[in-house]
DOROSE-511577 format. One record per residue (C-alpha): chain; x, z, y. Coordinates in Angstrom, 3 decimals. Layout:
[A, [X, Z, Y]]
...
! end
This chain:
[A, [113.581, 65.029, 141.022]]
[A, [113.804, 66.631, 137.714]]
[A, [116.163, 69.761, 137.598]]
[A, [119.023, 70.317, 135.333]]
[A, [116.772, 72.863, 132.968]]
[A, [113.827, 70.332, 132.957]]
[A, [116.323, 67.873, 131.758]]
[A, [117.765, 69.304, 129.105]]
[A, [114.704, 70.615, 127.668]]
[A, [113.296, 67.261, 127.531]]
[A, [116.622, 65.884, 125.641]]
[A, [115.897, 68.388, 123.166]]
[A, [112.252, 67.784, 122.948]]
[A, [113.209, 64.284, 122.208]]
[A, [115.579, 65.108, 119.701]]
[A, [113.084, 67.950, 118.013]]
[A, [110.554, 65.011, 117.843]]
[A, [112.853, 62.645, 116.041]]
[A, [115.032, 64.809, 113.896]]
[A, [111.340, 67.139, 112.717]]
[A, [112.518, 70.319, 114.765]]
[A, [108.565, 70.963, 115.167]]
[A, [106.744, 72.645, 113.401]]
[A, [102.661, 73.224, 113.609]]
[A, [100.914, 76.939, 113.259]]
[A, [97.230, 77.368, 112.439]]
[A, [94.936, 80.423, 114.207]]
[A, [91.719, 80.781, 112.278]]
[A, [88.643, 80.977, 113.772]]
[A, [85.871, 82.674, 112.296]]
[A, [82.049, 82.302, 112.150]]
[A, [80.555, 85.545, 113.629]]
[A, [77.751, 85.608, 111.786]]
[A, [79.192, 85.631, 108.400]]
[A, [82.889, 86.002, 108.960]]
[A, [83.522, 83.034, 106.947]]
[A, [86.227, 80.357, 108.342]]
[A, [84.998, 78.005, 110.440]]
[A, [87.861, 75.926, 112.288]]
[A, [91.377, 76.218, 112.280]]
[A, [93.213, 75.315, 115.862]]
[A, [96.234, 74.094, 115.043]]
[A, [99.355, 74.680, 117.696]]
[A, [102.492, 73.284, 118.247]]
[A, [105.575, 75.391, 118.003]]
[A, [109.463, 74.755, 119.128]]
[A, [112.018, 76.276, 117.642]]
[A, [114.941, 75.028, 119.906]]
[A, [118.653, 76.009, 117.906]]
[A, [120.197, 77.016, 121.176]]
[A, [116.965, 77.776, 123.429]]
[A, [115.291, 79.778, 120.872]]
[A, [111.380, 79.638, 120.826]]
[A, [109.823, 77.776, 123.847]]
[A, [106.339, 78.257, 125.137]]
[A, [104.116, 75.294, 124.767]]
[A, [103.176, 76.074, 128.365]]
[A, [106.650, 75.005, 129.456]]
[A, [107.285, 72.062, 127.374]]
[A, [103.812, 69.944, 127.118]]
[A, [103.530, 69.737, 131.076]]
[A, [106.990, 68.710, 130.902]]
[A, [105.828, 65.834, 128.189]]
[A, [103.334, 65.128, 130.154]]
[A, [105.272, 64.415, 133.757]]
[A, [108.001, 62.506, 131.835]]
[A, [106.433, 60.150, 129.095]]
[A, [106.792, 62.066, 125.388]]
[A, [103.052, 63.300, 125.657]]
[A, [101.999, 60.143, 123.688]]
[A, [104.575, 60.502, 121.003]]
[A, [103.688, 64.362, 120.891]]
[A, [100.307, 64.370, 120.655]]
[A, [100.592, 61.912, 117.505]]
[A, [103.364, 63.931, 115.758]]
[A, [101.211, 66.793, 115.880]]
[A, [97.922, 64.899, 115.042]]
[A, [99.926, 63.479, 111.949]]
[A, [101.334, 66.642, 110.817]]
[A, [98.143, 68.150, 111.160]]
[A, [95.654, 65.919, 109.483]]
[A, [98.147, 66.116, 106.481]]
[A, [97.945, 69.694, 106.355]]
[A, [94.510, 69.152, 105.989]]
[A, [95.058, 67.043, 102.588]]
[A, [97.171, 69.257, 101.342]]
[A, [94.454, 72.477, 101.814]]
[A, [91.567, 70.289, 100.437]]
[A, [93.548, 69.930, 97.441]]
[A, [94.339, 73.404, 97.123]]
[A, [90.261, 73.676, 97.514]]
[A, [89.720, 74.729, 100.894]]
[A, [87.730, 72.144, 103.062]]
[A, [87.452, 73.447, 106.710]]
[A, [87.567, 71.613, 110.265]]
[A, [90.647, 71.267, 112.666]]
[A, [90.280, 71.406, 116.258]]
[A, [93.629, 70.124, 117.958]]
[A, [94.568, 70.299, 121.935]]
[A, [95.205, 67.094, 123.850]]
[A, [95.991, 65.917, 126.898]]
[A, [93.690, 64.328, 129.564]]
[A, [96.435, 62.080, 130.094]]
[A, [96.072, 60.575, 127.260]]
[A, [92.411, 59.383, 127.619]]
[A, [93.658, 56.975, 130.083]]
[A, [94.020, 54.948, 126.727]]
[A, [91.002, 52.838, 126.246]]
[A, [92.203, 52.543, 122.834]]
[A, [93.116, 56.290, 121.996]]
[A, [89.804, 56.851, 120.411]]
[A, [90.536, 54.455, 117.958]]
[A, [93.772, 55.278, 116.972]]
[A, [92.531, 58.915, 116.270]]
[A, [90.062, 57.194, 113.878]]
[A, [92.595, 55.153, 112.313]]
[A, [94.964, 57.648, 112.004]]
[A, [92.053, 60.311, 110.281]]
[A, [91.023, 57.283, 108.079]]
[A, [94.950, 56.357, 106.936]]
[A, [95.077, 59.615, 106.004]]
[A, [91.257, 60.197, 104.151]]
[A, [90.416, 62.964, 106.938]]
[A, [86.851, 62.873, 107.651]]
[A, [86.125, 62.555, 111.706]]
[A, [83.485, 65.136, 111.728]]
[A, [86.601, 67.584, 110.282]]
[A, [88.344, 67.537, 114.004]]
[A, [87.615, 69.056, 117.238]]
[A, [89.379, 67.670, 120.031]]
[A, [89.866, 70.119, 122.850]]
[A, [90.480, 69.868, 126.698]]
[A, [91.551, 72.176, 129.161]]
[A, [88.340, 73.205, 131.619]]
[A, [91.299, 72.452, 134.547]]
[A, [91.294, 68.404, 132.848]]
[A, [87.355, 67.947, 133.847]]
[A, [87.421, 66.578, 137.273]]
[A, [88.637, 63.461, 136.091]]
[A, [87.409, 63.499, 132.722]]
[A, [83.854, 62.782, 134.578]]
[A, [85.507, 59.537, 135.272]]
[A, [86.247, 58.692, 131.571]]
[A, [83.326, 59.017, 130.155]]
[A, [83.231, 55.900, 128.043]]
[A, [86.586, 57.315, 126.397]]
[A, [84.748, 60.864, 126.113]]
[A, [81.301, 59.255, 124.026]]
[A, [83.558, 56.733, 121.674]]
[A, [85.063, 60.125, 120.522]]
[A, [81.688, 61.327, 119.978]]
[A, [80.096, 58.123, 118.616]]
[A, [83.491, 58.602, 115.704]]
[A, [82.059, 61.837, 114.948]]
[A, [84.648, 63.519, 116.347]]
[A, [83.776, 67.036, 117.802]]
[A, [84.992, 67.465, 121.754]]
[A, [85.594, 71.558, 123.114]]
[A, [85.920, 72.257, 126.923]]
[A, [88.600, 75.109, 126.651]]
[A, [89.397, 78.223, 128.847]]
[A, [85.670, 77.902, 130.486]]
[A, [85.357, 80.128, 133.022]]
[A, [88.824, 80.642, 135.166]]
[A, [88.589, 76.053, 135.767]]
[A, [86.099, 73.733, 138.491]]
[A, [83.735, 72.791, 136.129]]
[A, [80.639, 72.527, 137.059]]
[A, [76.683, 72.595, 135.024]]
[A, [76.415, 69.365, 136.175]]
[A, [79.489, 68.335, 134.114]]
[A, [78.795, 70.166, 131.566]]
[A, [75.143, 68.324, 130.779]]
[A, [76.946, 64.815, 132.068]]
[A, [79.885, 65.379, 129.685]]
[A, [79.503, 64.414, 125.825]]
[A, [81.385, 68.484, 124.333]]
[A, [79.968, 69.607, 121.329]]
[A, [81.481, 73.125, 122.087]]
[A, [82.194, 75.652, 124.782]]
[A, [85.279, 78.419, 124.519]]
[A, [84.729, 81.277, 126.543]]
[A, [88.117, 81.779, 128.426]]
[A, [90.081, 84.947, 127.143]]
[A, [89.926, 86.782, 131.112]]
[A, [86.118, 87.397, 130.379]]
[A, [86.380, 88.424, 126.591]]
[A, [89.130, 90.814, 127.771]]
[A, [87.176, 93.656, 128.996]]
[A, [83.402, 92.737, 128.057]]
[A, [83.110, 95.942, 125.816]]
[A, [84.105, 98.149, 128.629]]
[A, [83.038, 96.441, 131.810]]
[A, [79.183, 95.444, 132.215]]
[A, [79.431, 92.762, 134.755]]
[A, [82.158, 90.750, 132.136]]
[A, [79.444, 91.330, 129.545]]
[A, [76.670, 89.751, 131.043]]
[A, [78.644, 86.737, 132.055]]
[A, [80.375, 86.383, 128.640]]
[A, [76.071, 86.304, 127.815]]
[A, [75.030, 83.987, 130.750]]
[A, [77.982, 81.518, 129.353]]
[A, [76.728, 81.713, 125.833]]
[A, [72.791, 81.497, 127.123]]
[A, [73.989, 78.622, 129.194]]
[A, [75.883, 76.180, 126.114]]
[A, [73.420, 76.906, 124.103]]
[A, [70.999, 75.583, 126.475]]
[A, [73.024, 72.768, 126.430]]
[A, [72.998, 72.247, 122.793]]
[A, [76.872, 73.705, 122.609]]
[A, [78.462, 75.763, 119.958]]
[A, [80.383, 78.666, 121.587]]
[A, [83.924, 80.061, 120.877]]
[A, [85.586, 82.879, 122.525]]
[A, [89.242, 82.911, 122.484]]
[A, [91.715, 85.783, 123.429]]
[A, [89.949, 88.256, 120.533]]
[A, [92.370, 91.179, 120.887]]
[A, [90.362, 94.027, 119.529]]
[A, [87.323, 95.581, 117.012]]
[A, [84.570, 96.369, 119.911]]
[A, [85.342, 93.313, 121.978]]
[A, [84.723, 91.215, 118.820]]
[A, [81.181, 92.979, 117.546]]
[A, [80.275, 93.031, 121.252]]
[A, [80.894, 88.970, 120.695]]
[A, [78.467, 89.147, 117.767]]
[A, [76.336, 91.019, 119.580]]
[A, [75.676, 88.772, 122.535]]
[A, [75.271, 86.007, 120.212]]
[A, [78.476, 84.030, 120.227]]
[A, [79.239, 81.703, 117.450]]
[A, [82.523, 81.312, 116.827]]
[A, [85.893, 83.728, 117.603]]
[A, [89.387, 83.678, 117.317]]
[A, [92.122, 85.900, 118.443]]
[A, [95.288, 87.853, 117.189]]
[A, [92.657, 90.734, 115.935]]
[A, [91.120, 88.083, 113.491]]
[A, [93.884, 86.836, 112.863]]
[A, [98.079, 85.822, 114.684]]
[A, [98.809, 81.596, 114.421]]
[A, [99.654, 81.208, 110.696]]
[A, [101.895, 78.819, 108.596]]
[A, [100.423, 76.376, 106.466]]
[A, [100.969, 78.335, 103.367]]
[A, [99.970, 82.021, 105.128]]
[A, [96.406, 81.115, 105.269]]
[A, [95.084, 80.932, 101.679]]
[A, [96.192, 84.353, 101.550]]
[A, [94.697, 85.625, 104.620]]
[A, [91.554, 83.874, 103.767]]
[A, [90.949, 86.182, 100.754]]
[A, [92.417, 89.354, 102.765]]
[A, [89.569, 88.339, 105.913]]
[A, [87.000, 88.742, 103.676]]
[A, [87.329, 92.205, 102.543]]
[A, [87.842, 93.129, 106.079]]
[A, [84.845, 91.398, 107.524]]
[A, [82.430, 93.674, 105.428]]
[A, [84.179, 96.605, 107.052]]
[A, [84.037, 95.851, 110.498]]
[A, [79.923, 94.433, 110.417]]
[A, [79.365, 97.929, 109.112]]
[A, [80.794, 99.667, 112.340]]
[A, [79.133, 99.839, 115.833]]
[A, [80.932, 98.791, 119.238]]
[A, [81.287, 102.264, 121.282]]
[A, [80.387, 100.970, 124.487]]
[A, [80.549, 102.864, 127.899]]
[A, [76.617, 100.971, 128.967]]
[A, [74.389, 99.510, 127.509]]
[A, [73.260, 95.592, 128.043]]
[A, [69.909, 95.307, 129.657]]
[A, [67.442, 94.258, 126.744]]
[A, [66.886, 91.022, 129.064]]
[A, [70.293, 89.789, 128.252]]
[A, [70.397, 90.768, 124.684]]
[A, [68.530, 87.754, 123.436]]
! end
């Protein structure tokens, strides 16, 4: 039985969706070995007129339980592969990683509307990242077929929030991801806490292993992201890199980032221990 609230919300959801009350943001992520943009993760935002700003976390479940995850997910893959366009023609070719829903895998044919849609549009497959929730595994395992058409596109597949799910290795050789994000709990306190740092470093040991590129998310702060660098992860994003961005905010950041980089790979991360040499690589 769907409650008053729920309802409501998802007659406004409807009606963001058809009169273009959404509206995408874009959170840079960064290489950390050269600072240089490598992905940008593009979220969806809502805006409600008399709700004010809602939380994705409240309104994609509610997609999801009552039908509008479908229509969602190709609004926002829509909107976002035109962004793309309209950056590449600006001069700025990077890759786009974009959340979906396990739900929507039960599609045989979902792989190949993604790869119509990124064709329509002249988007290159090996430009997006699909990610999936570590919590969306268990029956990902069983969709496997769905999971390696992706991959066969050329289209990129990241387990997110690793770490805090039920994943296990096995699943993580069985399943076809090209990339690992390190959930934000563990980043959190790795430059002060010695037991978070060796498990941020047994995670990126372990995807590597596996042939994985690893991201860490939830990148609040200076030390925790040259303690990243440190321990050899690849990728990071986070509101210290940089907050989610409008389209048109991220030119400009781009040329402020890169000043900024060559400040902070000059400074050292004043940590309270120091890694055992055996974990440092």
């Amino acid at each position: 039985m769907i409650s008053q609230a729920d309802l409501g919300m998802l007659d406004g959801l409807e009606r963001a969706l058809i009169n273009g009350r959404l509206r995408m943001a874009y959170q840079p992520k960064i290489s950390l070995s050269d600072g240089r943009l490598r992905r940008v993760e593009a979220l969806v935002r809502w805006d409600d007129p008399e709700l004010g700003a809602i939380s994705p976390a409240r309104f994609v479940p509610l997609a999801e339980r009552h039908g509008l995850i479908d229509e969602l997910t190709q609004w926002g893959l829509r909107t976002t592969l035109r962004q793309w366009l309209s950056w590449r023609e600006q001069g700025l070719d990077t890759c786009l990683a974009f959340n979906i829903s396990a739900l929507s895998l039960d599609q045989l044919d979902f792989p190949d509307l993604v790869e119509r849609m990124c064709r329509a549009l002249e988007v290159p497959t090996d430009r997006l990242v699909l990610e999936l929730t570590e919590g969306a595994t268990q029956p990902l395992v069983k969709l496997m077929d769905t999971l390696t058409r992706f991959r066969i596109k050329g289209i990129g597949l990241a387990i997110d929030d690793f770490g805090v799910g039920y994943s296990t290795l096995m699943q993580l050789r069985q399943l076809p991801f090209t990339e690992l994000k390190i959930d934000r709990f563990f980043v959190d306190d790795a430059p002060s806490s010695k037991d978070s740092a060796l498990i941020v470093k047994s995670i990126i040991d372990l995807a590597h292993g596996l042939g994985l590129t690893v991201t860490a998310e939830g990148v609040e702060t200076e030390p925790q992201l040259l303690l990243l660098r440190d321990l050899g992860c690849d990728v990071a994003q986070g509101f210290f890199i940089a907050e989610p961005l409008s389209p048109d905010q991220l030119m400009p950041w781009l040329d402020q980032f890169e000043e900024r980089w060559h400040q902070l790979i000059r400074s050292e991360p004043q940590l309270p221990f120091k890694v055992p040499r055996r974990y440092m690589g």
